[in-house]
TORNU-312367 format. One record per atom (N, C-alpha, C): x, y, z. Coordinates in steps of 0.05 Angstrom, whole numbers, padded with zeros to 5 digits, always signed. Example, Ala and Ser with C-alpha at 12.3 -4.5 7.8 and 13.67 -1.06 7.14 Angstrom:
// TORNU-312367
+00264-00114+00156 +00246-00090+00156 +00264-00066+00156 +00257-00045+00142 +00273-00021+00143 +00258+00001+00157 
END
This chain:
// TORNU-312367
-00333-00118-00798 -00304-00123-00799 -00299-00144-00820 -00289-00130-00852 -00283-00153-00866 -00254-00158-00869 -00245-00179-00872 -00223-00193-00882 -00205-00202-00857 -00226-00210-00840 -00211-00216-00809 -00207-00252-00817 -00176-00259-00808 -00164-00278-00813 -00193-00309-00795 -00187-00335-00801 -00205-00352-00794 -00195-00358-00759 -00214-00353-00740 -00203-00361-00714 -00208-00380-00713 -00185-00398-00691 -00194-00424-00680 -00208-00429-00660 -00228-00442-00658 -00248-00442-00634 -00237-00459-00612 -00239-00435-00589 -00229-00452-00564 -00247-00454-00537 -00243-00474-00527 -00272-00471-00501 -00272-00442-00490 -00289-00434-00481 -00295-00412-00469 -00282-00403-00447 -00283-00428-00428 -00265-00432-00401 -00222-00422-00412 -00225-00439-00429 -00189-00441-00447 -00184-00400-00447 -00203-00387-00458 -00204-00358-00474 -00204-00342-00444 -00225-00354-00420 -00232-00330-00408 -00205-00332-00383 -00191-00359-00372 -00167-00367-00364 -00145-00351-00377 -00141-00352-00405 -00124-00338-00411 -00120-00303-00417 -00146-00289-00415 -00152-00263-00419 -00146-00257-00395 -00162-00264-00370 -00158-00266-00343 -00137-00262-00333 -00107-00281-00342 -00089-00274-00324 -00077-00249-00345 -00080-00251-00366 -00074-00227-00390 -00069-00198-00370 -00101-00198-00363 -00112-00163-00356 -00109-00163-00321 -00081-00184-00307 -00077-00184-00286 -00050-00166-00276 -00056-00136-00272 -00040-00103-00275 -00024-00109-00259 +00000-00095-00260 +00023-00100-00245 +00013-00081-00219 -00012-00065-00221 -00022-00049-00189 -00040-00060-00185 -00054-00073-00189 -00073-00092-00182 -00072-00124-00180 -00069-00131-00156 -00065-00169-00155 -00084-00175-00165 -00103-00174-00173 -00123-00193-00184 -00137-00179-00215 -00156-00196-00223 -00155-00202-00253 -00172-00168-00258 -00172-00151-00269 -00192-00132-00284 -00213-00139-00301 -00214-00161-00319 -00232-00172-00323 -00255-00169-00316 -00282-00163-00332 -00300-00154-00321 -00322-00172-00340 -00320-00174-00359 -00342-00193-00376 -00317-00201-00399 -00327-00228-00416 -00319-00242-00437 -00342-00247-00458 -00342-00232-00476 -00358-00241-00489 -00360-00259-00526 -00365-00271-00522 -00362-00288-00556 -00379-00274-00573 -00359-00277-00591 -00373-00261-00619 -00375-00273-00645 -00392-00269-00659 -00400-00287-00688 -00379-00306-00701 -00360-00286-00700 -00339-00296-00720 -00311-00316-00710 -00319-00320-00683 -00297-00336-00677 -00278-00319-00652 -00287-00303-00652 -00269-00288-00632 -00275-00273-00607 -00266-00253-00591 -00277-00252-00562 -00276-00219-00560 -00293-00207-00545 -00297-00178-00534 -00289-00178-00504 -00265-00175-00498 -00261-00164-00465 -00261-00141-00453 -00290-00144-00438 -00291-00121-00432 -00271-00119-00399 -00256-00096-00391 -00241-00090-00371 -00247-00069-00348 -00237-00067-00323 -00238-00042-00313 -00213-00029-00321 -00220+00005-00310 -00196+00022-00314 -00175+00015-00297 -00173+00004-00285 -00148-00003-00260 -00125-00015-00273 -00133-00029-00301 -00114-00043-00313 -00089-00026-00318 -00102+00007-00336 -00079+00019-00336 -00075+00045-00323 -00060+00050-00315 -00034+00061-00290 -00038+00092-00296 -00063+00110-00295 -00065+00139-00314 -00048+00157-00292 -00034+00172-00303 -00033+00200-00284 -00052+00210-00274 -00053+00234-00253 -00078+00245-00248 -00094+00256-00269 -00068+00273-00280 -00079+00284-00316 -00084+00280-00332 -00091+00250-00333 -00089+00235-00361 -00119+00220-00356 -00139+00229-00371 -00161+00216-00375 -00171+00189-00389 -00149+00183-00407 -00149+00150-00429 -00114+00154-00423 -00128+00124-00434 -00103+00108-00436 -00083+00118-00452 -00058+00113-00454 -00049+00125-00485 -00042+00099-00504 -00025+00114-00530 -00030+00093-00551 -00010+00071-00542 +00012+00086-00530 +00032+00067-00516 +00012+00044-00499 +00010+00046-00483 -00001+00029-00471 -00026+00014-00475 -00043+00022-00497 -00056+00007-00510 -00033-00024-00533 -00011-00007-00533 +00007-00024-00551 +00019-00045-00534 +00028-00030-00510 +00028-00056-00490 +00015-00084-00488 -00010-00069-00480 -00030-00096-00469 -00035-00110-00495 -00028-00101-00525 -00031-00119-00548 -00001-00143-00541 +00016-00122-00539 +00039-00144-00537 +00035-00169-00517 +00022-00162-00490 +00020-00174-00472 +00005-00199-00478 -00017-00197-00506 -00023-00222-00496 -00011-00230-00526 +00008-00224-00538 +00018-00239-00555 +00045-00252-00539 +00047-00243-00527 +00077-00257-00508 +00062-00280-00492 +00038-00277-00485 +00025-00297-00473 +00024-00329-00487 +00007-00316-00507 +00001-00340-00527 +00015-00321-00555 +00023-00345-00570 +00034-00325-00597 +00014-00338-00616 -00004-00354-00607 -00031-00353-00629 -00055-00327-00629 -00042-00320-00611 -00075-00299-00599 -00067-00276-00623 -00099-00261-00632 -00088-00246-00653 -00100-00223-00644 -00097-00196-00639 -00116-00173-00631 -00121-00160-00654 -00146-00153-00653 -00158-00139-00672 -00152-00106-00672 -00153-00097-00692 -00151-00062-00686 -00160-00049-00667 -00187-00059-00664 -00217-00047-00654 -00215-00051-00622 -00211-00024-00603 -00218-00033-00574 -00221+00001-00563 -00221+00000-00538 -00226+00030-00525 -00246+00028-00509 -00258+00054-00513 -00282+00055-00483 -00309+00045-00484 -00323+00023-00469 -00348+00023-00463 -00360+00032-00436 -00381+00010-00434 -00386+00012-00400 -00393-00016-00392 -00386-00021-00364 -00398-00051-00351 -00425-00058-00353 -00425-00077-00346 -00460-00087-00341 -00473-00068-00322 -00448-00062-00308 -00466-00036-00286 -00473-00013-00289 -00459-00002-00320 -00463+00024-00328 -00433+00040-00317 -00418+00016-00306 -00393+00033-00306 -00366+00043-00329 -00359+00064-00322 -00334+00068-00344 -00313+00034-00345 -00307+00029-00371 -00289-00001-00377 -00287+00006-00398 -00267-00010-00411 -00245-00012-00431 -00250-00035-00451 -00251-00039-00471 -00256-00067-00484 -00230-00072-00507 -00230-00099-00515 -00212-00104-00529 -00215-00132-00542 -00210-00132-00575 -00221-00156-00590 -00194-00178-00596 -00192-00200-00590 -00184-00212-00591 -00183-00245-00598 -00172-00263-00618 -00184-00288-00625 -00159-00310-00626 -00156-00332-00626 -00137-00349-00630 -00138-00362-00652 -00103-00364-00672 -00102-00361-00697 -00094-00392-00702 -00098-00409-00717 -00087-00432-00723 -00055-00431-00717 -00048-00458-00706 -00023-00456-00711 -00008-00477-00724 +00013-00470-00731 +00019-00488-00758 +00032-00517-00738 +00027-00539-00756 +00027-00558-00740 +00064-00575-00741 
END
């Protein structure tokens, strides 16, 4: 990934608090959140369960709509947070179907 803007480094606890209540679904009370992980360059991999988003029976992925959502969601959160292009399907630590999504916090002007 070249020409990704400089993140600002924030405690770990600060990133995984705020992803946390981020990926907390309006059908699910509690967080989807499934791992946080830090990455080289300053920024974070969240990985999710599918519960976060709301599929029809028919609908196997997410759609783009609602991938556009949960970008907005955590820019309404924090308006430093920056999402990267890059997210979609992995799997958990357990080998389960999950969702991931890149995300980092951008300086803010003082």
């Amino acid at each position: 990934m070249s020409s990704l803007p400089e993140f600002q480094r924030k405690p770990r606890a600060y990133a995984e608090h705020f992803i946390r209540n981020v990926l907390t679904g309006h059908q699910v009370a509690k967080s989807t959140l499934l791992a946080l992980q830090e990455q080289p360059g300053g920024y974070y991999r969240a990985v999710f369960s599918p519960l976060y988003f709301a599929l029809a029976e028919d609908e196997m992925e997410p759609s783009k709509s609602q991938w556009s959502s949960l970008k907005k969601k955590l820019k309404r959160h924090n308006k430093a947070a920056f999402v990267l292009k890059e997210h979609g399907k992995t799997e958990s630590t357990d080998g389960e179907p999950a969702y991931y999504i890149l995300f980092g916090f951008l300086e803010q002007d003082k």
